[in-house]
N, C-alpha and C positions, 0 to 999 in steps of 0.2 A: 316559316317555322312556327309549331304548334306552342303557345303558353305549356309548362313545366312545371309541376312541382320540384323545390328547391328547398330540404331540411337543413335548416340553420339551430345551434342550441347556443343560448345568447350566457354568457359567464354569468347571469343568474341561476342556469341551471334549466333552461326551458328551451324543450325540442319546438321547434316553431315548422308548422310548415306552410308554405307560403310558394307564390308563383310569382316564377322570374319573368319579367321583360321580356315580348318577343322583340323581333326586328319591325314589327311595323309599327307599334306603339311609341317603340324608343326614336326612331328614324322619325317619325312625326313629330316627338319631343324635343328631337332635335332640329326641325326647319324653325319652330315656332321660336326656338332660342338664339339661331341664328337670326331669322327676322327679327327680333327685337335687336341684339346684335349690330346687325346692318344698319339699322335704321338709328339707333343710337349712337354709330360712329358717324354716318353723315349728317347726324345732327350738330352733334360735337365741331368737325370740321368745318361746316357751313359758319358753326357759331362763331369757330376761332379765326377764319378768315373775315367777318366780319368787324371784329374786333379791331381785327389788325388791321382794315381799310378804317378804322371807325377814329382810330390812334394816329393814322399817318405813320405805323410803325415799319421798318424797312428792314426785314429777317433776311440772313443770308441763306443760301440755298443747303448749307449743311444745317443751320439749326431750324428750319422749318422740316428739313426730312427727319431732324431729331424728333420734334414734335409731333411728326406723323405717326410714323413708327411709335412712341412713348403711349399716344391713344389707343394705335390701333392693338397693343399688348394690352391696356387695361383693360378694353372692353373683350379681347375675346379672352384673356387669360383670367384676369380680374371678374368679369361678371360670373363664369360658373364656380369657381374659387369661393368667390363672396358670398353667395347663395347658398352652395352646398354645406358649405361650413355654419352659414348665421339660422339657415334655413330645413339642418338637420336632413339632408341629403337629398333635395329637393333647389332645381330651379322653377322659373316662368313655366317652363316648357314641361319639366316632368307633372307640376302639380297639378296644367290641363288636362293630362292624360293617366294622372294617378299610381305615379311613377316615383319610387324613391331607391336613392342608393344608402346601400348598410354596409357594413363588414361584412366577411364571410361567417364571422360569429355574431351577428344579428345586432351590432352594437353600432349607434351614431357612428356617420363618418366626423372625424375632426377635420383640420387644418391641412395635416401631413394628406390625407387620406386624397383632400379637392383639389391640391398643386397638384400632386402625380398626374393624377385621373384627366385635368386642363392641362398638363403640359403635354403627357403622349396623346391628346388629343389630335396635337400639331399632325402625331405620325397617322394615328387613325383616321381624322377625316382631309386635312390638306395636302398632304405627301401623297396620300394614296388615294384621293380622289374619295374616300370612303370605304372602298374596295378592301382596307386590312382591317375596319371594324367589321364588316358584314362575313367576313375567311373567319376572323375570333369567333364570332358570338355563334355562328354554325358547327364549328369544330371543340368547343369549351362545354364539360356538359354542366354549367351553372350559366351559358350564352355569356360569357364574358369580353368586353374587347380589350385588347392589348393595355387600356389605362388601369381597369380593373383586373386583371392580372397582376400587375405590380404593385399595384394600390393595396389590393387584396378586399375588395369589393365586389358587391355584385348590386345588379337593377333589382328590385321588386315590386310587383302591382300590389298598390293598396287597395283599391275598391276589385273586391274580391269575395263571394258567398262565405270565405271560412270564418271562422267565429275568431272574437278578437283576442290573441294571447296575453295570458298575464304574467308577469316577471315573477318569480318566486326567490324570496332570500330565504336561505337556511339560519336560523338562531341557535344561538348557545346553551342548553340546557338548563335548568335551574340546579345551581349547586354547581356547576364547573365553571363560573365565570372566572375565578381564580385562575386555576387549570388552563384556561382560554387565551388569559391575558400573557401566558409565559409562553405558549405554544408555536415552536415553530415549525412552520412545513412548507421552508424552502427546496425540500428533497420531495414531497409529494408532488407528483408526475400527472400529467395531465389526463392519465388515463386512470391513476387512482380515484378521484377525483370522479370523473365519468363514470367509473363503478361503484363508487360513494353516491352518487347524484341518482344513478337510475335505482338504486335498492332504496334510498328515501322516498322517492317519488312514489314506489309500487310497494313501503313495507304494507300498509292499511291494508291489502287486499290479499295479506298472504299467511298461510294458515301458522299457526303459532309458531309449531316447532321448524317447516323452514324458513319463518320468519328468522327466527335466534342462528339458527344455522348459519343458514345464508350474508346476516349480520357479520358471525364471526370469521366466516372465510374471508371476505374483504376486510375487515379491519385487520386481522393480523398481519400482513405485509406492512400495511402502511401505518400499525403501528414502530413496526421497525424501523420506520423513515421520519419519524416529528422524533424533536426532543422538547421537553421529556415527555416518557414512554405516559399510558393513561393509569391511573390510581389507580391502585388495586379495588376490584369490583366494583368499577363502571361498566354498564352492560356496553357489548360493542355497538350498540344501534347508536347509543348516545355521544358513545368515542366518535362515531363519523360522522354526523351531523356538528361536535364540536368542528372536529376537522373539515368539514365543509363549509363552515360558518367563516372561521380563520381564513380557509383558503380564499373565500368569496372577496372578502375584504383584502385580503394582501392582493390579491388581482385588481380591486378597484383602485386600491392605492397609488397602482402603477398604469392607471388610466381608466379602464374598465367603466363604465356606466354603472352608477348606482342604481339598484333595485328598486324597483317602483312600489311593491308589496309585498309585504312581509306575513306569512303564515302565523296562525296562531302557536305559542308554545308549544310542541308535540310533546304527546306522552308515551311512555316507552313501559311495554307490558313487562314483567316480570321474566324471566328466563322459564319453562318449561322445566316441571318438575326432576325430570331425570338430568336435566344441568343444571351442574353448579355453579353459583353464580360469582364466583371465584377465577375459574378457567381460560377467564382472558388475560394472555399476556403475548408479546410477540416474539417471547420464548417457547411459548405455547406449543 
């Protein structure tokens, strides 16, 4: 299976694109994980059975297969678990081959994200001999296998020619910190938001008057959706950048990965003389 590009836009607000994990890169990242793996349960076992001839110790045959079993879940459930999560979606084996798993929205996996991912492992590569992650990652068009489905994860190659993405945070205006601080937009929709994100990212390149335009179609919806509504004449550029700021933060709040850089204050032109700079409201 050919490397893919795979657009991810990370709740900073940044379209990333980037290439997913083939099957030979990851299948490789996966022998080298097992042989550590492998090699680290019989070492464990060697160890503990030495111990116990070392003690004179005399285990009965139920708590010795306790103890088997007990390692042999930490090391395979436990070592990709502990990795992914301390190691920011990265094992032994991914980091050989330059492999990391993210979210589907381009954000660290946490904790929740590396139990899923190790435990339907069990289904993906011992149940099914491998044969149900190799069906996933062929028929998925982000190559996903069944752990990453659930998890809501996907692989991506870091050593990669694309230029390195940077996280962008949206700021609060100068003069609406107030306004900011009260604002809520629990009701704004993840696609307002997305239409807030791409009109900031491309106002700089757009000619005045559909700059202002374009501003005020997307804010009047959503300003119908924050309470309370924006002061009377704030231009609407500056209304959605507050409300992209707020929203950036009430996402982080609830987990989300803090932004690694922050844009300088934007400035926001004047409204085009034939508008009034009045005319925003989402009675409008």
């Amino acid at each position: 299976m050919a490397t893919t590009q795979n657009q991810v836009v990370t709740p900073e607000a940044v379209p990333l694109e980037l290439e997913t994990a083939n099957i030979g890169s990851r299948g490789l990242a996966v022998m080298i994980d097992w042989l550590i793996q492998g090699t680290t349960l019989f070492a464990l076992l060697v160890g503990l059975t030495a111990l116990i001839g070392a003690t004179n110790a005399h285990l009965g045959v139920g708590i010795a297969a306790a103890l088997f079993f007990l390692l042999t879940f930490l090391v395979l459930w436990g070592y990709p678990t502990a990795l992914e999560t301390l190691w920011r979606g990265r094992t032994i084996g991914k980091a050989a081959l330059g492999l990391r798993v993210v979210t589907i929205e381009g954000a660290p996996v946490r904790f929740r994200h590396a139990a899923i991912r190790a435990t339907l492992g069990l289904v993906d590569f011992i149940l099914t001999s491998g044969a149900g992650a190799i069906v996933c990652v062929l028929l998925t068009p982000r190559s996903q296998r069944l752990g990453d489905l659930v998890a809501g994860t996907v692989v991506l190659r870091e050593r990669t020619g694309l230029r390195a993405p940077v996280a962008v945070e949206f700021s609060v205006p100068a003069g609406l910190e107030a306004y900011a601080q009260s604002l809520d937009v629990a009701r704004v929709t993840a696609d307002d938001y997305r239409a807030a994100r791409t009109f900031l990212l491309r106002a700089a390149g757009l000619a005045p008057g559909v700059r202002y335009d374009l501003a005020l179609r997307i804010a009047k919806p959503v300003a119908g959706r924050v309470q309370p509504p924006p002061p009377v004449g704030v231009p609407p550029e500056a209304f959605l950048s507050c409300v992209a700021a707020v929203y950036q933060h009430r996402q982080a709040r609830q987990g989300a990965p803090v932004p690694a850089y922050a844009p300088p204050p934007p400035s926001f032109p004047p409204p085009p003389p034939d508008r009034g700079q009045g005319d925003f409201s989402p009675l409008a």
